[in-house]
PAVEX-451499 format. One record per residue (C-alpha): residue number from 0; residue in three letters; x, y, z negated. Coordinates in Angstrom, 3 decimals, decimal comma. Layout:
N
[NUM ALA [X Y Z]]
...
//
This chain:
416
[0 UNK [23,814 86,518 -196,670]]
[1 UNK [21,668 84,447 -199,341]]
[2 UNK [21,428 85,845 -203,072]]
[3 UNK [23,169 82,523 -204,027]]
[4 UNK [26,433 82,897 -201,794]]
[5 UNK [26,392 86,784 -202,895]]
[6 UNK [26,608 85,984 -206,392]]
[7 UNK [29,073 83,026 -205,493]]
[8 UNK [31,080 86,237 -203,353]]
[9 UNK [30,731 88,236 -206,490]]
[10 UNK [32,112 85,643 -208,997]]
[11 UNK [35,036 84,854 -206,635]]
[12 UNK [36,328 88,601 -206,634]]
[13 UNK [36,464 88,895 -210,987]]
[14 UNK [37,530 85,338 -210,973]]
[15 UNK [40,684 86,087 -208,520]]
[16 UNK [41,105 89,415 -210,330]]
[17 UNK [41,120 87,488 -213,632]]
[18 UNK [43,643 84,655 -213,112]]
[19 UNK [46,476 87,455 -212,327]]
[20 UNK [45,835 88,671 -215,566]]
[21 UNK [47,320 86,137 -217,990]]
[22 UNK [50,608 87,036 -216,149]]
[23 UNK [50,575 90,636 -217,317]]
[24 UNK [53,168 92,264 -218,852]]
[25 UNK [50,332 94,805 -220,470]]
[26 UNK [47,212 94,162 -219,700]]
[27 UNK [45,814 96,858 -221,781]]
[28 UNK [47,327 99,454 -219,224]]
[29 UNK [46,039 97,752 -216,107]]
[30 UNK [44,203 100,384 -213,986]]
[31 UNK [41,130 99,280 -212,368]]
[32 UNK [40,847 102,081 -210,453]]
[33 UNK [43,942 100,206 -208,296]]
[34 UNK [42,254 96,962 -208,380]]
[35 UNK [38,825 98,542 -206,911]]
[36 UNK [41,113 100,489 -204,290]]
[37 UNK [42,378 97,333 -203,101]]
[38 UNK [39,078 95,525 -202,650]]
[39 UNK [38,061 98,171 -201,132]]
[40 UNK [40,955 98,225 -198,485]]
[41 UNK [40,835 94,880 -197,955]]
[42 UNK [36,926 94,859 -196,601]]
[43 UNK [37,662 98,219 -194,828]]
[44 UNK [40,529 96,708 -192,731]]
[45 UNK [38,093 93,179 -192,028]]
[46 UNK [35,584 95,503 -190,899]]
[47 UNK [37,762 96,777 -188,480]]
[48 UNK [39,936 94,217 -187,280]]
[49 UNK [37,185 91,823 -186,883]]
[50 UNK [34,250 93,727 -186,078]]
[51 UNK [34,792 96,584 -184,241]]
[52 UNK [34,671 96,003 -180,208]]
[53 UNK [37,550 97,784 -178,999]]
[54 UNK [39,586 95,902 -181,498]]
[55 UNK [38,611 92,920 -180,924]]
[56 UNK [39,146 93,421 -177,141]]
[57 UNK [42,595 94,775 -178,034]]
[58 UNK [43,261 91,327 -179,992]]
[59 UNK [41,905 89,421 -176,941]]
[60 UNK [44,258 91,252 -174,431]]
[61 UNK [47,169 90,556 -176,798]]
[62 UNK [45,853 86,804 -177,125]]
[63 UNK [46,706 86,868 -173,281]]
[64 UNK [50,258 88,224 -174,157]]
[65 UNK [50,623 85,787 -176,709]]
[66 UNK [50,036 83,102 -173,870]]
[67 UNK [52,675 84,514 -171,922]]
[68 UNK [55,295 84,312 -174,374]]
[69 UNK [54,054 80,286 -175,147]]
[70 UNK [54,430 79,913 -170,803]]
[71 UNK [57,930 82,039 -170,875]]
[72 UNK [59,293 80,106 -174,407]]
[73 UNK [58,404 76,745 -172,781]]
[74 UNK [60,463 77,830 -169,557]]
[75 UNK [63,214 78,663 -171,417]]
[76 UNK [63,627 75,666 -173,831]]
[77 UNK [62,790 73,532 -170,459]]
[78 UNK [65,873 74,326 -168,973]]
[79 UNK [67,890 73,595 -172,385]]
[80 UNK [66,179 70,977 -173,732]]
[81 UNK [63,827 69,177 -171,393]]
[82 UNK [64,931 67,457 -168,453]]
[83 UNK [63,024 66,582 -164,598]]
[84 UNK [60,296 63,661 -164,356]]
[85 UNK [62,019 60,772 -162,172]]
[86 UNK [59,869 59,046 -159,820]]
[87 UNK [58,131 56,353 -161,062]]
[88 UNK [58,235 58,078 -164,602]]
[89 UNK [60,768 57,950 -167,452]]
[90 UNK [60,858 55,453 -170,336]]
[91 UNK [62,327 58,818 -172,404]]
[92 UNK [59,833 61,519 -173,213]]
[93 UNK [60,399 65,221 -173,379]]
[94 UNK [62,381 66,343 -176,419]]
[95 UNK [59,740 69,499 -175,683]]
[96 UNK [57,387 66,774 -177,354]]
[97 UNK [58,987 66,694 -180,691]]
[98 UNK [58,913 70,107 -183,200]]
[99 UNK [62,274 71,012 -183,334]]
[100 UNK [62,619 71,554 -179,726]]
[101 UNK [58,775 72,720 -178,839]]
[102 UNK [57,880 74,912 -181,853]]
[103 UNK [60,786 76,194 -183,212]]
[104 UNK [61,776 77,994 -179,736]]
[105 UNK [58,767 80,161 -180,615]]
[106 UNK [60,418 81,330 -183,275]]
[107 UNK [63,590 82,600 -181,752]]
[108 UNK [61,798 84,170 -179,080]]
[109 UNK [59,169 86,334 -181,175]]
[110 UNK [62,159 87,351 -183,403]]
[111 UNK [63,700 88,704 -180,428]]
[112 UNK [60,710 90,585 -179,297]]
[113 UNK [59,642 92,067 -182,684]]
[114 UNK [63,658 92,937 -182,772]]
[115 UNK [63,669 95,033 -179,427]]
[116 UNK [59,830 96,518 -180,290]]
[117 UNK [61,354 97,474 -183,497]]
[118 UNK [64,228 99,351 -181,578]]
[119 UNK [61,774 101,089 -179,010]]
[120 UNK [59,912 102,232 -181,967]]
[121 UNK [56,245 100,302 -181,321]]
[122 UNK [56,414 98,548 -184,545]]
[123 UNK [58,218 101,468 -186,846]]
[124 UNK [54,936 103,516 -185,879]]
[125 UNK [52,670 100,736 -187,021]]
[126 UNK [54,436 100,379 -189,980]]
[127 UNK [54,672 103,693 -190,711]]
[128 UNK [50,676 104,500 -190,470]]
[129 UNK [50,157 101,402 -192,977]]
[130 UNK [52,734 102,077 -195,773]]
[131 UNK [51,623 106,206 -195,624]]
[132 UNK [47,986 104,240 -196,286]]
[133 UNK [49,429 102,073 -199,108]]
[134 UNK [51,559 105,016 -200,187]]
[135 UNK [48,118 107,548 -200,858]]
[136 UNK [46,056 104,539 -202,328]]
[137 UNK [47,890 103,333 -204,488]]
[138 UNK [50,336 105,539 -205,935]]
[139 UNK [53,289 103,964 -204,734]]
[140 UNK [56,776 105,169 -203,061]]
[141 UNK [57,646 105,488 -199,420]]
[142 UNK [60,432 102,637 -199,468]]
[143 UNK [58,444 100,143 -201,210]]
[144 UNK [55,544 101,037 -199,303]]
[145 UNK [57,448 101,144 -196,344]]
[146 UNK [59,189 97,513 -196,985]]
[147 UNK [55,943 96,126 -197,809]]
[148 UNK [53,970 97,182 -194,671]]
[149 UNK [56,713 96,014 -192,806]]
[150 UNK [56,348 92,604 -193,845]]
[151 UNK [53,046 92,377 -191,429]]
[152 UNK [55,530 91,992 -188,511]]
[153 UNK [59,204 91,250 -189,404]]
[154 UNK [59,984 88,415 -192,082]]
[155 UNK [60,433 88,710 -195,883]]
[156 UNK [64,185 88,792 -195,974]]
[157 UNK [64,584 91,028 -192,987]]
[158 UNK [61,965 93,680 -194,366]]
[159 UNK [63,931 94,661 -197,344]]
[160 UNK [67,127 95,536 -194,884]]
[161 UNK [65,186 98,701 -194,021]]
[162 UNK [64,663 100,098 -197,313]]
[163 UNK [68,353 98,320 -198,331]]
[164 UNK [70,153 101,461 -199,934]]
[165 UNK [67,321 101,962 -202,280]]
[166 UNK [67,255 98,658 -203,756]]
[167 UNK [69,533 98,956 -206,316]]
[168 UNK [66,871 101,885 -207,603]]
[169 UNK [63,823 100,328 -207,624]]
[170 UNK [62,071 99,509 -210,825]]
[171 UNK [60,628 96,200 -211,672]]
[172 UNK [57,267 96,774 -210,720]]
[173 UNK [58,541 98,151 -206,608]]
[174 UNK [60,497 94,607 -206,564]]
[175 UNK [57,577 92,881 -207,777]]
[176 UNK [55,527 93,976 -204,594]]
[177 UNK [58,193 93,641 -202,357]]
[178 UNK [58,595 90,090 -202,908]]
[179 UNK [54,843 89,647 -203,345]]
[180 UNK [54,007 91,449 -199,969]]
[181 UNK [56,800 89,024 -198,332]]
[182 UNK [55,514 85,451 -199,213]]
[183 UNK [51,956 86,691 -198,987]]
[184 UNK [52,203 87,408 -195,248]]
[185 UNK [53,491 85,437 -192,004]]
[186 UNK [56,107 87,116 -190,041]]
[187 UNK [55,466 87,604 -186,167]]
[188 UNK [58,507 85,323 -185,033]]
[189 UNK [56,162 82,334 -187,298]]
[190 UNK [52,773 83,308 -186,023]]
[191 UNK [53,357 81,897 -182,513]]
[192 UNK [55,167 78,895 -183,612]]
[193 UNK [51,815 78,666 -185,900]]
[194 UNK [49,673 79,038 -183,137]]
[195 UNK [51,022 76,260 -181,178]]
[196 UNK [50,437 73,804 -183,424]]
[197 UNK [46,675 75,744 -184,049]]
[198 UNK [45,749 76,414 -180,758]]
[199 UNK [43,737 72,844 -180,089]]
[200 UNK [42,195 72,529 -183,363]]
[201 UNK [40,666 76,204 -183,572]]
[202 UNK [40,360 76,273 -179,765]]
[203 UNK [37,218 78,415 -179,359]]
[204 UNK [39,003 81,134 -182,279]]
[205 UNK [41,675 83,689 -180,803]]
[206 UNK [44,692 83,008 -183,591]]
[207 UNK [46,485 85,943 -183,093]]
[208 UNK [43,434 88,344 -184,407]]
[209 UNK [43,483 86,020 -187,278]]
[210 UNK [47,064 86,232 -188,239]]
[211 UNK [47,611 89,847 -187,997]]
[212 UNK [44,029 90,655 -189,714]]
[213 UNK [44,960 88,031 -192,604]]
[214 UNK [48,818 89,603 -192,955]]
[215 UNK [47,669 92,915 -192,974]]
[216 UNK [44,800 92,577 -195,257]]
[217 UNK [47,142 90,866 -197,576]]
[218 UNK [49,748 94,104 -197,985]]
[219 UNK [46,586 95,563 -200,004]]
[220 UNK [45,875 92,622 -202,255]]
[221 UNK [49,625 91,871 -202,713]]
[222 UNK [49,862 95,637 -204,238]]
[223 UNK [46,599 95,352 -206,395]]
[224 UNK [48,293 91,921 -207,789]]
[225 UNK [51,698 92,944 -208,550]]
[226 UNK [49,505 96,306 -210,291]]
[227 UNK [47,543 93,959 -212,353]]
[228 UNK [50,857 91,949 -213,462]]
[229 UNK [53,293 94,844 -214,177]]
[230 UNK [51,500 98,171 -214,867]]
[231 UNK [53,711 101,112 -213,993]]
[232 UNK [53,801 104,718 -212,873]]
[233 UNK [57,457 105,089 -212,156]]
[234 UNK [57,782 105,949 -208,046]]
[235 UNK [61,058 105,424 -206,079]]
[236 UNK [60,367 108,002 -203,400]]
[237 UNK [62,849 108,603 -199,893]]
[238 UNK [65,348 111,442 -199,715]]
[239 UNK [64,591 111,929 -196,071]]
[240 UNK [60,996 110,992 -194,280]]
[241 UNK [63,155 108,987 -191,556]]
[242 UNK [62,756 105,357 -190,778]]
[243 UNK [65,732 104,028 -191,178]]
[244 UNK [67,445 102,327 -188,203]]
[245 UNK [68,265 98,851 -187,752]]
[246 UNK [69,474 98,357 -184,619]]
[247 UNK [72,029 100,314 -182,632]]
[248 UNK [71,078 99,604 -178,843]]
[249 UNK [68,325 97,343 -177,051]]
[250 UNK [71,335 94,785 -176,473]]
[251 UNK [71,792 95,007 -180,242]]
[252 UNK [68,144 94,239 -180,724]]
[253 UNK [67,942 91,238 -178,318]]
[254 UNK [71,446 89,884 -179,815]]
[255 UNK [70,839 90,500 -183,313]]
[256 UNK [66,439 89,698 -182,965]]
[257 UNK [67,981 86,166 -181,319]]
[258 UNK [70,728 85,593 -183,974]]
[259 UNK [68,400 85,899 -186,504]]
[260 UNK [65,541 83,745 -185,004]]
[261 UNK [67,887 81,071 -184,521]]
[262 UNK [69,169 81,231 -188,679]]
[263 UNK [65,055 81,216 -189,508]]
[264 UNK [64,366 77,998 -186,878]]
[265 UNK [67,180 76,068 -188,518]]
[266 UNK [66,100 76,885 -192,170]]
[267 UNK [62,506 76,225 -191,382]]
[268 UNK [63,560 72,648 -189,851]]
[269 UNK [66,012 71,584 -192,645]]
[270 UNK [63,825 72,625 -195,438]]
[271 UNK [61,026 70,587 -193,681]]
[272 UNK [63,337 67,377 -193,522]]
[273 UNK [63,986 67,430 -196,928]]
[274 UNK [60,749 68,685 -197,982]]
[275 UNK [59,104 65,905 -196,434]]
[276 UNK [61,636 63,387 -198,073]]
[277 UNK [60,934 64,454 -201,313]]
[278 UNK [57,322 64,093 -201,039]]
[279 UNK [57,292 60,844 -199,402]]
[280 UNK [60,161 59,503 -202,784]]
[281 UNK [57,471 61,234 -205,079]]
[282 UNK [54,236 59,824 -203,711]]
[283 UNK [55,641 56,464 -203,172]]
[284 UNK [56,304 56,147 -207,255]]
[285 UNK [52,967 57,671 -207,526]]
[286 UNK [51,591 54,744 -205,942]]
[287 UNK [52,825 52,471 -207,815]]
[288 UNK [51,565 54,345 -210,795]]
[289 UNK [48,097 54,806 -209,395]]
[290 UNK [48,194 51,167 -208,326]]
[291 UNK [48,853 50,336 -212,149]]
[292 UNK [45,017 51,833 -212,899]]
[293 UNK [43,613 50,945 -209,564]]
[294 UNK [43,525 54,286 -208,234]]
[295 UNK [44,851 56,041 -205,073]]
[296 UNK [47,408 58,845 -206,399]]
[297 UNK [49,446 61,112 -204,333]]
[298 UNK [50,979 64,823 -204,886]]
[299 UNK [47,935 65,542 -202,309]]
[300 UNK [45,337 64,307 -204,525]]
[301 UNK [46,243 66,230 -208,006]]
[302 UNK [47,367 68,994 -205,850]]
[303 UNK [43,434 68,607 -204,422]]
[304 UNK [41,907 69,177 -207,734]]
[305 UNK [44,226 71,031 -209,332]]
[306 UNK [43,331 73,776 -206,003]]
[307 UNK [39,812 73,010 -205,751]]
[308 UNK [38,546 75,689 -208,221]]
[309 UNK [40,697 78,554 -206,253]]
[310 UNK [39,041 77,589 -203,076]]
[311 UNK [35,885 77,457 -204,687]]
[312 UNK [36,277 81,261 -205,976]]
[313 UNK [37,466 81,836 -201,970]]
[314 UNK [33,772 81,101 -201,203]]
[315 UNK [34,096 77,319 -200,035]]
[316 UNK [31,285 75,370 -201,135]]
[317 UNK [32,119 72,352 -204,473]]
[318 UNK [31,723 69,918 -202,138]]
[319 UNK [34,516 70,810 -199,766]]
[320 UNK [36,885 72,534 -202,559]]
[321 UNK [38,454 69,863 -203,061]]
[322 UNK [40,278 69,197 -199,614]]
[323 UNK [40,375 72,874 -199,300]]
[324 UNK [42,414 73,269 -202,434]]
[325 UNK [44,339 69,994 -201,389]]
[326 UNK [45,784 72,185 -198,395]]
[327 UNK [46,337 75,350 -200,624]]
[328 UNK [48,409 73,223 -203,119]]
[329 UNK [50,322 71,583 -200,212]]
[330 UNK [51,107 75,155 -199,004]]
[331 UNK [52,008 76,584 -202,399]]
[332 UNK [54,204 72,963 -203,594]]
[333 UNK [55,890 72,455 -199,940]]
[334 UNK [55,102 75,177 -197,213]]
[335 UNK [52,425 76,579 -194,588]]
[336 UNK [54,431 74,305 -192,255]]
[337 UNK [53,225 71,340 -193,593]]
[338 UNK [49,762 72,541 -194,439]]
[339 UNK [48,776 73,912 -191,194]]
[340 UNK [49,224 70,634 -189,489]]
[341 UNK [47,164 69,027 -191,785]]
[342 UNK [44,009 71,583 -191,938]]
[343 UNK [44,226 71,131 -187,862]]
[344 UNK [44,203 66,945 -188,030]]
[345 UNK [41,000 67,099 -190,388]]
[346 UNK [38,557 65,153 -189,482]]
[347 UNK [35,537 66,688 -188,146]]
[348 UNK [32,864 67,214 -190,645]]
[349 UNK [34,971 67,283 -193,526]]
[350 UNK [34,877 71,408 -193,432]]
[351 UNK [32,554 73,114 -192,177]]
[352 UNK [33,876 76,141 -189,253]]
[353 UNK [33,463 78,765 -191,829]]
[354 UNK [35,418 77,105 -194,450]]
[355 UNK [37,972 75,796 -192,160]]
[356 UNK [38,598 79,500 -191,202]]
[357 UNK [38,489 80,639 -195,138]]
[358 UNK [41,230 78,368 -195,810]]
[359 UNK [43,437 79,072 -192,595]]
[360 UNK [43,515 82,404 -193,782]]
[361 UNK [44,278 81,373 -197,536]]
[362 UNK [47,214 79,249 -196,068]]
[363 UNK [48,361 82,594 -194,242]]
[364 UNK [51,816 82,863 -195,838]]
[365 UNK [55,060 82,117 -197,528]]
[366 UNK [54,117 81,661 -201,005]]
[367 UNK [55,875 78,633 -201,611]]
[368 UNK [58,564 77,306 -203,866]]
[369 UNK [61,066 77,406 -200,883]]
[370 UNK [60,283 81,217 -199,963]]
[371 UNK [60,874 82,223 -203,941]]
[372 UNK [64,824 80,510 -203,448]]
[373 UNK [64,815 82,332 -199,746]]
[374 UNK [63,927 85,648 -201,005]]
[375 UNK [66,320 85,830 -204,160]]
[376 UNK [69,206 84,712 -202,185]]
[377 UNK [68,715 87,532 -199,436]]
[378 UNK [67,666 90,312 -201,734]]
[379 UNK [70,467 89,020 -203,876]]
[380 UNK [73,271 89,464 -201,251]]
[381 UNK [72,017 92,772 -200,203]]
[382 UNK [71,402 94,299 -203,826]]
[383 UNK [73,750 91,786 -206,345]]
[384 UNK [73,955 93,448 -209,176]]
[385 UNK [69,718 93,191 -209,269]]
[386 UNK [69,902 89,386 -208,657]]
[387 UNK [68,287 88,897 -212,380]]
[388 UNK [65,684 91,299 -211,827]]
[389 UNK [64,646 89,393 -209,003]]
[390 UNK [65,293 85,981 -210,289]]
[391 UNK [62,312 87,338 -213,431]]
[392 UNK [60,159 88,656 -211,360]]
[393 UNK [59,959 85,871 -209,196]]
[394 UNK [57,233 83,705 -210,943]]
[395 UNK [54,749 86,534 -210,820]]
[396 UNK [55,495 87,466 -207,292]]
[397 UNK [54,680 83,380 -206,268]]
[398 UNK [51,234 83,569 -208,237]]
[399 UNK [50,777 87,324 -207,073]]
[400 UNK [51,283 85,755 -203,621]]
[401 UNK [48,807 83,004 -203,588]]
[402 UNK [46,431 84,992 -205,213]]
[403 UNK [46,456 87,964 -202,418]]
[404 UNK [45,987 85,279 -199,374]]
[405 UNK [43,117 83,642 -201,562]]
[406 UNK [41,266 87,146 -201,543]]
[407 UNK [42,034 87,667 -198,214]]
[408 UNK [40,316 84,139 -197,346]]
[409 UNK [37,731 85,695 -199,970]]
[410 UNK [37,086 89,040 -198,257]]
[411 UNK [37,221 87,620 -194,402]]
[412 UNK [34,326 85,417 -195,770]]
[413 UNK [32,122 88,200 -196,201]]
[414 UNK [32,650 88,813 -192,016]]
[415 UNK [32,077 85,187 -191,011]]
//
């Protein structure tokens, strides 16, 4: 590492820290000692997950599992949605072509498995080891610890579920990082949809390493964030050390793991249809208006600059912040959905490997303006009479959010 790019490293990390700070409640009680504790985790756990051997050959053999579940999800959606070549070839193509039908299967099919691994107890002991972690370092209860670990593998509105009797005691603060620790990771049943449309583009990278390392290195930051922004002591603790259950059977698992698969594929498709409508409305006026001053202007473009100084503080060299922070806006405005897509159709050249791979790991999860709507209505329905406290802690948990993947892009950096 050069003396320039260290100092660059070393301005990102108080620059990151700094921009939470405007958004706390009391910033004269913010303890650094929290703040250093999460750094600290966060290059721990890259050291690990990306350079120790066995690890690495544990993420490889589960790359190989991860291409099993593409072959079996393909096989499956085949027989519902594709249909036989003819001889002398069809004038139809595949519906398997188009996204609803070829990546949103993934979705419903990891849901299922991280349902029934969940039931057999895999994941509960994973989860388990990394909230106890979160628990000691930072001074935080079991069932916010435990509902923010568990957001590494299950989605941000089925997390909460487990820890579902003790929302109606949790103070502000405990919300704040469960809803911060949600949008700032991916959920397993979206990492293999993610990876399909990935896997060409970042062809010589195994995605799966990078989507758990950049989840679980965001649990960390996404506690150090919501620290910085509401400064607190008070603890929520369990009555009993049990994980609580969620499923009753292994048919429950598959039924329920399916059900709700399906309810995430059809959100993530409808939100993108209209998503994608709005944007095209808003940058066609913004055409016209740019065309008024003889300038190209699109929600891209002032998303671009308005971005580019974040990815700069990620480590990404000036002269490619800009389309780097185009794609963080476009994540943060719309969703990863969207944003993914377009870091893969970049043309080559206009990133360089190690800055592509920064900013696929600052586009690493659901901080978005969708996921804030998503997460009050489900922690609203399971915990009503808190529906305000979630609806004003919202705002912090979207910057908290963006902030933790941008120091996760920061800290994997340091590894590349």
């Amino acid at each position: 590492m050069d003396l320039s790019y260290f100092f660059h490293i070393i301005i990102g990390f108080v620059g990151l820290v700094a921009l939470a700070i405007p958004f706390s409640d009391n910033f004269k009680e913010i303890s650094f000692k929290y703040i250093f504790y999460g750094i600290l985790a966060q290059l721990f756990l890259a050291l690990i997950l990306l350079k120790v051997p066995f690890v690495i050959t544990a993420f490889e053999i589960l790359g190989n599992g991860v291409f099993i579940l593409q072959q079996a999800t393909q096989e499956g959606a085949s027989f519902v949605f594709g249909f036989a070549p003819i001889e002398g070839g069809s004038p139809y193509r595949s519906l398997l072509e188009t996204f609803a039908f070829g990546v949103l299967p993934y979705i419903i099919v990891m849901s299922c498995i991280s349902a029934i691994l969940w039931y057999w107890g895999v994941l509960p002991f994973i989860v388990n080891m990394l909230s106890k972690a979160c628990q000691k370092l930072f001074n935080i209860g079991g069932p916010v610890g435990l509902g923010a670990a568990a957001n590494v593998f299950i989605g941000q509105v089925e997390a909460p579920l487990l820890i579902r009797p003790y929302l109606n005691t949790l103070t502000k603060k405990e919300i704040l990082i469960l809803m911060t620790a949600g949008m700032a990771t991916v959920a397993g049943s979206v990492m293999v949809a993610l990876i399909s449309i990935l896997e060409i583009s970042f062809a010589d990278e195994n995605l799966i390493q990078h989507f758990i390392t950049a989840s679980v290195l965001s649990v960390p930051a996404a506690i150090m964030y919501s620290n910085i922004m509401i400064p607190s002591n008070s603890i929520t603790d369990f009555d009993e050390s049990k994980t609580p259950k969620i499923y009753k059977s292994t048919m429950d698992a598959i039924t329920r793991g399916t059900s709700d698969g399906t309810s995430i594929a059809v959100s993530v498709g409808t939100i993108l249809i209209t998503v994608l409508a709005l944007v095209y409305i808003v940058n066609s006026f913004l055409a016209l208006i740019g065309l008024q001053f003889g300038t190209d202007l699109s929600i891209e473009i002032i998303l671009g600059y308005l971005f580019a100084p974040i990815a700069w503080l990620m480590g990404i060299p000036w002269n490619e912040a800009v389309i780097s922070g185009e794609l963080l806006g476009i994540k943060t405005a719309l969703n990863e959905f969207i944003a993914y897509p377009a870091l893969a159709s970049l043309d080559d050249g206009m990133l360089s490997d190690k800055s592509k791979l920064i900013t696929f790991y600052g586009l690493c999860g659901f901080a978005n303006l969708s996921s804030v709507g998503i997460l009050i209505s489900g922690l609203g329905a399971m915990a009503p009479e808190r529906k305000q406290d979630f609806i004003d802690v919202s705002f912090k948990a979207l910057i908290a959010a963006t902030l933790a993947s941008c120091m996760t892009g920061l800290v994997v950096g340091c590894f590349l």
